[in-house]
N, C-alpha and C positions, 0 to 999 in steps of 0.2 A: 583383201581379207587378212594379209598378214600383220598388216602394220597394227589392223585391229588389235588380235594378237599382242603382238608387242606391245603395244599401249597399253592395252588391259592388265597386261602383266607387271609393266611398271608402276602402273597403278596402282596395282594388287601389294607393291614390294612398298611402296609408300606409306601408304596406309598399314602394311605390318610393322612398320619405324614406329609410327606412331602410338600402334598399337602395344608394343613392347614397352611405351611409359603409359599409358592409359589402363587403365585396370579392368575393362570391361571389352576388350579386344584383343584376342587372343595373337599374338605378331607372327610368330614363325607356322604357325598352321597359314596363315594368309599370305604370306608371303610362299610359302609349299604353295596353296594353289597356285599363285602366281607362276611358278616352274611350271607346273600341271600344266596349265593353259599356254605354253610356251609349247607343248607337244602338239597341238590342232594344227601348228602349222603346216605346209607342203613338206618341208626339211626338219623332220624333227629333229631339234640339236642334242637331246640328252638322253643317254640310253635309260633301258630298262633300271640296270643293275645300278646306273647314278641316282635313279629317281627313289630306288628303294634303300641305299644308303643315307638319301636325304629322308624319308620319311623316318626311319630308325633315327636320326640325328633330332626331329622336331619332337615324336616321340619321346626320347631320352630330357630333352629340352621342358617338355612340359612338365615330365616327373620332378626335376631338380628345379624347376621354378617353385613347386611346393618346397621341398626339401632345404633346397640352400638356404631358407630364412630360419627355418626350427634348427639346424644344424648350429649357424651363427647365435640365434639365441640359448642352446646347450650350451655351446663352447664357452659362449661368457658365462655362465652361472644360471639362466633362465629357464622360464616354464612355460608351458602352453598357455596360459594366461598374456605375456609378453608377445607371441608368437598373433596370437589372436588379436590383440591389443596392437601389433604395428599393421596387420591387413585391414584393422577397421581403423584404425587411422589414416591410414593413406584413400583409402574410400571416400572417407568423411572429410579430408582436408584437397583432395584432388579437386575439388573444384575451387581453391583457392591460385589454382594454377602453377606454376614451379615449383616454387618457397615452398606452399604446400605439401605439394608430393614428397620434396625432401624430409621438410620439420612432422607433416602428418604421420610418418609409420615412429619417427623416434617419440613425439608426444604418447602414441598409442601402444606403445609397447611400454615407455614409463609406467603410463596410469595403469593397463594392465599387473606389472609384476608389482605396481605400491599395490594393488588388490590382493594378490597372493601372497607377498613377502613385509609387508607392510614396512619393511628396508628402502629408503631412499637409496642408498651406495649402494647395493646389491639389487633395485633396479634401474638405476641409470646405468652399469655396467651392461645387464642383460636388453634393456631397451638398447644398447649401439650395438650388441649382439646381434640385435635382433634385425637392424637397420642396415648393418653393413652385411647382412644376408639377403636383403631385399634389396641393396644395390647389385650385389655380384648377380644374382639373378636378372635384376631388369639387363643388367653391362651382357652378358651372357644370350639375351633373347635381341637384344641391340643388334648384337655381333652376327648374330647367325641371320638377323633380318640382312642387314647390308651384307652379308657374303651370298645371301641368295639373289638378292638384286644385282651384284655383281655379277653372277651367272645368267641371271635373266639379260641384262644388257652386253655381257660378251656375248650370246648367243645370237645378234642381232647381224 
């Protein structure tokens, strides 16, 4: 029953990798179960007080997945129009697969801010705004998916 366990757990941390560039799978809560389900063992390896410093972490992690992209869109000059305009770009261009996911949130935050500002420089500025917000974000949920598979697989 353990190895079960463990498999399932790495599975779980797999599939948050993934989830952390796909838009409609949420990474570090999946990969948190994956810890979670690392406790059913005989030997649980991760105390209470780790498991709840990790949940605060995924927690915190979801909030600044919204945040870091309107943050980066402020900071260059932009508005929630741009903000909205790169989350439905990447939506709508994700099934284009890589290329996509990258070119999809900067197209859709363009065409957004040319709707509000009808300024081409004022929104191509705010669309990389808004773009290099939704990287630091996905790099961010990346990170904390493979630091918890790391734990899942040291505990093994």
């Amino acid at each position: 029953m353990e190895w079960l366990w463990i498999t399932l757990g790495i599975i779980l941390c797999i599939v948050a990798v993934i989830g952390s560039i796909l838009p409609l799978l949420p990474g570090p809560p999946i990969a948190y179960i994956g810890l979670l389900i690392q406790q059913l063992r005989t030997d649980k390896p991760f105390t209470t007080h780790f498991l709840l410093l990790w949940l605060a972490i995924v927690v915190v992690a979801l909030i600044l997945d919204y945040l870091i992209p309107i943050w980066g869109t402020r900071k260059f000059g932009g508005t929630r129009y741009g903000v909205w305009g790169c989350t439905l770009g990447f939506i709508a261009a994700f099934w284009l697969g890589p290329w996509g996911v990258i070119i999809g949130p900067l197209i859709g935050a363009f065409i957004g801010e040319m709707i509000a500002q009808n300024n081409s420089t004022a929104a191509m500025k705010a669309a990389l705004g808004s773009f290099v917000g939704f990287l630091l974000g996905s790099f961010l949920k990346l990170a904390l998916c493979f630091l918890m598979m790391y734990y899942v697989v040291m505990s093994i």
